[in-house]
N, C-alpha and C positions, 0 to 999 in steps of 0.2 A: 189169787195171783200166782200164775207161774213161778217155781225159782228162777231168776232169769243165766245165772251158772248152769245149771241144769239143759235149759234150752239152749244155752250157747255151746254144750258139749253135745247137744241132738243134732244141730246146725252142723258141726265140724265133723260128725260122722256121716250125714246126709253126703257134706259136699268132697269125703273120701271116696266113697262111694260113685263119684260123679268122675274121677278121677281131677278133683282140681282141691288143693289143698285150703283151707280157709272155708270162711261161710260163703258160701252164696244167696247173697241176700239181694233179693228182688227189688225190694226197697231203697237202690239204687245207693246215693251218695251217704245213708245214715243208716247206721243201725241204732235199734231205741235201746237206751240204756236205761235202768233203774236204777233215781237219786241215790238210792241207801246202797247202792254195791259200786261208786262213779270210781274208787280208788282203791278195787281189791287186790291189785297187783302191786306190792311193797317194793318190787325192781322189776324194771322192765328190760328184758334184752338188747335193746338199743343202749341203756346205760353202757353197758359193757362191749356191745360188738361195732358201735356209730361214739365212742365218748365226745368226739368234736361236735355231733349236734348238740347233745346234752336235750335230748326230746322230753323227758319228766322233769326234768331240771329248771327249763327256762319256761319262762312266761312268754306265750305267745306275743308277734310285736305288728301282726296283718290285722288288716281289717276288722277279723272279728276278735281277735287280743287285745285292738282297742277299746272295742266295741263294752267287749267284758270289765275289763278296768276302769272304762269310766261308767259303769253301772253297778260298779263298786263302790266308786269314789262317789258318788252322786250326782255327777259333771254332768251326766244323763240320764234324762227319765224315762221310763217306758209307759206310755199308757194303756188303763185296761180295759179292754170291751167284752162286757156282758158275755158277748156272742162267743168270740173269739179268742179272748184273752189278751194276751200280748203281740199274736199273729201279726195286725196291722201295726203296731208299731216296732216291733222288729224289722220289720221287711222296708218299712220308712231306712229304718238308721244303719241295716245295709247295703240300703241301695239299690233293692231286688227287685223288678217289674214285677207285680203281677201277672201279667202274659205268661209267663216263664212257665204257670202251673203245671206238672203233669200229674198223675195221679194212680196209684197202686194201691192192687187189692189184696194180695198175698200174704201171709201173715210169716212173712219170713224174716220180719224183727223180732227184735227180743217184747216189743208191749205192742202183745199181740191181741188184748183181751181187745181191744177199741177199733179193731180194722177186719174190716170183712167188705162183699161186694156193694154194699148199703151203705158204709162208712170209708170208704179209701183215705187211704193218707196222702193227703196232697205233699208234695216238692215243688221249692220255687227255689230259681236258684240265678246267680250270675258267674262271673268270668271266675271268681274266689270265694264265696259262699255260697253254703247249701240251710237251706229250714227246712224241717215236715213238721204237719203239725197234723192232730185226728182230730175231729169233733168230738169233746167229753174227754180226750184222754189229761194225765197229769203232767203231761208235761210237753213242750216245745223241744226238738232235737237241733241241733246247730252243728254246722260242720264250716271248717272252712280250709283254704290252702293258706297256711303261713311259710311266705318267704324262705327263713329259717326253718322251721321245723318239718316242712309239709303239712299231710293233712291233721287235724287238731279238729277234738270234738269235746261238743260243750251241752248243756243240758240248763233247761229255764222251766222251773214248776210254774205253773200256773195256777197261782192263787193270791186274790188282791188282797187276802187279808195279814198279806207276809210283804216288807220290801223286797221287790224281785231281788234276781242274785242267778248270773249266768257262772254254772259249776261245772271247771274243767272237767273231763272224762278220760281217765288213764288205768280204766278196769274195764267194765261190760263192753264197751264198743273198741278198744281193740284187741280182746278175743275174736272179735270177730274182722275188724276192717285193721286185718295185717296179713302179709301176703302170705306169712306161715302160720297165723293162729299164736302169735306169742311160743314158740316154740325153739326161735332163736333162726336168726339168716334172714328172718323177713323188713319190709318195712312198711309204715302205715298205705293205707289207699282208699279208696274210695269204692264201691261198688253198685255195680247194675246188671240187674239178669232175666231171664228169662222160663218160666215154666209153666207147665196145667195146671191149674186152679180151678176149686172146688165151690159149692155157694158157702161154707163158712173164712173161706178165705185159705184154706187146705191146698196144700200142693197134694195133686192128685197123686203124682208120677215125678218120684225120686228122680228117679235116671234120667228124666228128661228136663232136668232142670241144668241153663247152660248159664254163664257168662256170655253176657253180649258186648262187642266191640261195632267198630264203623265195615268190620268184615265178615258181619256174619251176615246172611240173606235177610230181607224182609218178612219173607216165610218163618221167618223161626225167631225172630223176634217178639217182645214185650206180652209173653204171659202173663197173666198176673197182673195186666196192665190198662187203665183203660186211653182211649189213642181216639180222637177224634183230629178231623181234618178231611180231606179229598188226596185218592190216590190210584184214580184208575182201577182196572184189573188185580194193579199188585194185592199179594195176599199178604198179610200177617196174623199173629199168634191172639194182638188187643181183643179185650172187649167180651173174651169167651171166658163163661163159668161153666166149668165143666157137672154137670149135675150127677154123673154116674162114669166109672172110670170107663166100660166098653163103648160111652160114647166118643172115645176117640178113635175108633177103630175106622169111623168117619168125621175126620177132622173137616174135612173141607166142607163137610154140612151146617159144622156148628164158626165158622168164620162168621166174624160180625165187621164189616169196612164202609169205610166214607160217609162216618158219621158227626155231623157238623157240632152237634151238642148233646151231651150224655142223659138230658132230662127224661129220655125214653126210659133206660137204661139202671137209674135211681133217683134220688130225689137230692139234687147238688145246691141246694137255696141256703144250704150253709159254708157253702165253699164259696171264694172272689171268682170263678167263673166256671162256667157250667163245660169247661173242655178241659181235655189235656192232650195237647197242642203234637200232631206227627214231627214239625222242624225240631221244636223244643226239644223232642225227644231223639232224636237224628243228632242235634247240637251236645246234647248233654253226652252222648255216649262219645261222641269224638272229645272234649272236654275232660272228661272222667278218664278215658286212656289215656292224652296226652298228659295230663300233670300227673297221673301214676307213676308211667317214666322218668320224667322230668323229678318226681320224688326217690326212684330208687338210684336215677344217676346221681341225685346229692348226695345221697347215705352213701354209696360205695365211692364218688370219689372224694368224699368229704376226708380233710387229712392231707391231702396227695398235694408235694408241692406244683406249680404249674409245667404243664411239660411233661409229667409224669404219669404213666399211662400203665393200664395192665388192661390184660385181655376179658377180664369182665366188664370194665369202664369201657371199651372197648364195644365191646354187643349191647353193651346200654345207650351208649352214643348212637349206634347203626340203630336200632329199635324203636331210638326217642325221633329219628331224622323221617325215617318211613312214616311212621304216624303221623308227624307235622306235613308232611309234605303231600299225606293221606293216598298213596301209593296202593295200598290193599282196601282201598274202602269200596264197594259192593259200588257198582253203574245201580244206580236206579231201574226198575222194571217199569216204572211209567212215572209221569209225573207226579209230584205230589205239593200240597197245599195246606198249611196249616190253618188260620181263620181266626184266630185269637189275638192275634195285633202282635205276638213273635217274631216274627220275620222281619216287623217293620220296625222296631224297637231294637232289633237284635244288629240290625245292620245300621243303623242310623249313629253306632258310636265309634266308627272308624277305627282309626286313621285314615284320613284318605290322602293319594296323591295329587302332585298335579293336575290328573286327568281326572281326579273324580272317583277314582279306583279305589278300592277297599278290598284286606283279604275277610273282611267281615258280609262281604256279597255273598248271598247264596244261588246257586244254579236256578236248584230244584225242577228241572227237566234228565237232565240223567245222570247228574250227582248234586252233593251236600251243598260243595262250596263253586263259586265262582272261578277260583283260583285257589290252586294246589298247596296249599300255606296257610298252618294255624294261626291263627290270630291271638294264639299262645304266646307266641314269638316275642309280643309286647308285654307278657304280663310280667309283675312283680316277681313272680317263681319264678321264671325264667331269668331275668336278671340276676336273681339271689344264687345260680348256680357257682361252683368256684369256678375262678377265672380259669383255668386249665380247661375244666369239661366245655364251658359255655366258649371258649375260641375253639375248640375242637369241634363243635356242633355246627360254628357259624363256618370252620375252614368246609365241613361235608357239604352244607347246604350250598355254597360257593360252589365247587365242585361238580356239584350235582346240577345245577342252572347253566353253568358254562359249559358241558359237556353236551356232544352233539348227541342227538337220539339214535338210539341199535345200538351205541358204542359202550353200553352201559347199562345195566339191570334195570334200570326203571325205566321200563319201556312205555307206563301208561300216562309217562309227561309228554307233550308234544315241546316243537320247538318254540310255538306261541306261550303254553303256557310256561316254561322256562323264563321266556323273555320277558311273560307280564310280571310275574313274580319278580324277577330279580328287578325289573324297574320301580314295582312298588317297595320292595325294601331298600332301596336306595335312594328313595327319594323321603322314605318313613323309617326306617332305622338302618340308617348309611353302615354305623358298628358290624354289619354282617359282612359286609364287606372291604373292613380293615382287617389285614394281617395284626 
């Protein structure tokens, strides 16, 4: 077994390197932590630079905080399956479609011994938790956004001959999922990226290993990844194991697209389903920025009485409104399709208006969403912001909808979509539009 310190100081050189501080870790919302290292950091930076969060301090109180304590307390059971372990009953009790699957081959967690192109780690995930789990490995990784604290990770051996026991993680996984690496100035987040991958699950090519947002092209998206669906022409990165590093010298030969189900590909009879879904993976990356933000505007303006503003709270407001309002997010190169029942799960949980409207609609002809407006907007983290940032968010968003088009930097709202937006938040959370 790797040290997994050791690896997590290979990760933070790799992603210096890259010029982006922290790991970059393909493996999206989790980095795998190992049980026996969950609490090797005795103070964490946050104690001292965020004391109002109190992030090692307090018991998580979202979702999966509760999820944990009452699998504590016994109030909840998990059951275990041969196959899968606790997989299917985790994903019951929080709430996670299965649809949701997506699936990475890159071995750019820290338990890395279990993932290769033959074994991916699946992620399934909702609006506030994240699960991966590997065929054979020891353990279940859990991630989730709490309210309070942001994001929170937790870890579940898998072995029925122990009472389960979800074990907080405030060592291995945030050396890795903090915007500074535990170095101090950062705060927790979540991660998804992108690079060349090898057949044992090797990043071919350091330098080319990126951070993916809802702005980066299709083209250079999900190394490392595998992407099933329908998408036209467009190209992306899924689905290619790079077998020898000069085979990229022609990339565009080894492109593998619009494929329905990965059984070609390897052998997925152990996984809930044989795809990992293009929306899924479109939805996650917008998801994954947005409550980033939404997590560092807490830490920095956490403290601040209301009303009280500085010029960093300031660009994390302008940064978290862009993103929700999805203003920099790539037009689609052609349509696309995902096939796994995503889409149709993904949009059927509203809110809707009067009309029927939801900002949970997806386009998917030349972009993500229907209407220019996270469906963030409604979640639990967002409410939990202080009341100062979250009326500061909702005065921009105001702002920004009632403002005529050319007269104002976001040029790529129309005046429809302004108006569909601010009718649907008015009629689904009126609060955006009280002073």
């Amino acid at each position: 077994m790797s040290d997994p310190f050791s690896c997590a100081l290979s990760c933070v050189r790799l992603s210096c390197r890259s010029g982006v501080i922290g790991l970059l870790a393909a493996a999206c919302a989790l980095a795998a932590c190992e049980p026996d290292d969950r609490n090797a950091e005795a103070t964490l930076p946050y104690d001292n630079e965020y004391p109002e969060i109190r992030y090692a301090r307090s018991a998580p109180q979202g979702r999966l905080g509760r999820l944990a304590e009452a699998v504590e307390s016994g109030a909840a059971e998990l059951a275990y399956d041969d196959g899968r372990g606790y997989l299917d009953a985790v994903l019951e009790a929080l709430a996670i479609d299965p649809s949701s699957q997506v699936l990475v081959f890159s071995r750019t967690s820290l338990q890395t011994r279990n993932i290769s192109p033959e074994t991916p780690r699946a992620i399934y995930f909702n609006d506030d938790s994240y699960l991966a789990w590997i065929p054979g490995a020891r353990t279940i990784e859990i991630a989730g956004y709490d309210p309070d604290l942001g994001p929170v990770f937790y870890t579940l051996l898998q072995d029925r001959r122990t009472e389960p026991a979800m074990e907080r993680e405030l060592g291995a996984c945030l050396r890795c999922h903090d915007t500074y690496s535990l170095s101090g100035g950062g705060v927790p987040r979540f991660l998804l990226g992108s690079g060349y991958t090898g057949t044992e699950g090797e990043l071919v090519s350091h330098e080319a290993w990126i951070l993916t947002s809802q702005a980066t092209p299709l083209r250079s998206r999900w190394g490392g990844w595998y992407v099933t669906g329908r998408h036209g022409d467009a190209r992306h990165l899924g689905n290619i194991v790079v077998e020898r590093a000069e085979d990229l010298q022609d990339l565009e030969a080894l492109r593998v697209g619009n494929v329905d189900e990965l059984g070609g590909l390897f052998d997925t009879s152990s996984y809930l389903r044989p795809t990992s879904d293009i929306v899924a993976l479109m939805v996650l990356e917008h998801q994954i920025e947005v409550q980033n933000l939404i997590s560092r505007l807490r830490f920095e303006s956490a403290g601040r009485p209301p009303g009280e503003s500085a010029g960093s709270v300031d660009r994390h407001i302008e940064g978290l409104v862009r993103a929700m309002l999805t203003v920099d997010a790539i037009e689609l190169p052609a349509p696309i399709q995902g096939g796994s029942g995503f889409s149709e799960s993904f949009q059927a949980r509203g809110p809707f208006d009067l009309s029927g409207r939801s900002l949970r609609e997806l386009d998917l002809d030349t972009r993500l969403f229907r209407y220019p407006m996270s469906y963030l907007i409604y979640s639990d983290a967002f409410a939990a912001l202080p009341d100062g940032a979250r009326r500061a968010v909702y005065a921009r968003i105001r702002e920004i909808l009632t403002a005529v088009p050319g007269e104002d930097a976001f040029t790529s709202l129309t005046r429809e979509d302004r108006a569909a937006v601010a009718q649907i938040l008015r009629e689904t959370l009126p609060a955006v539009f009280v002073d």
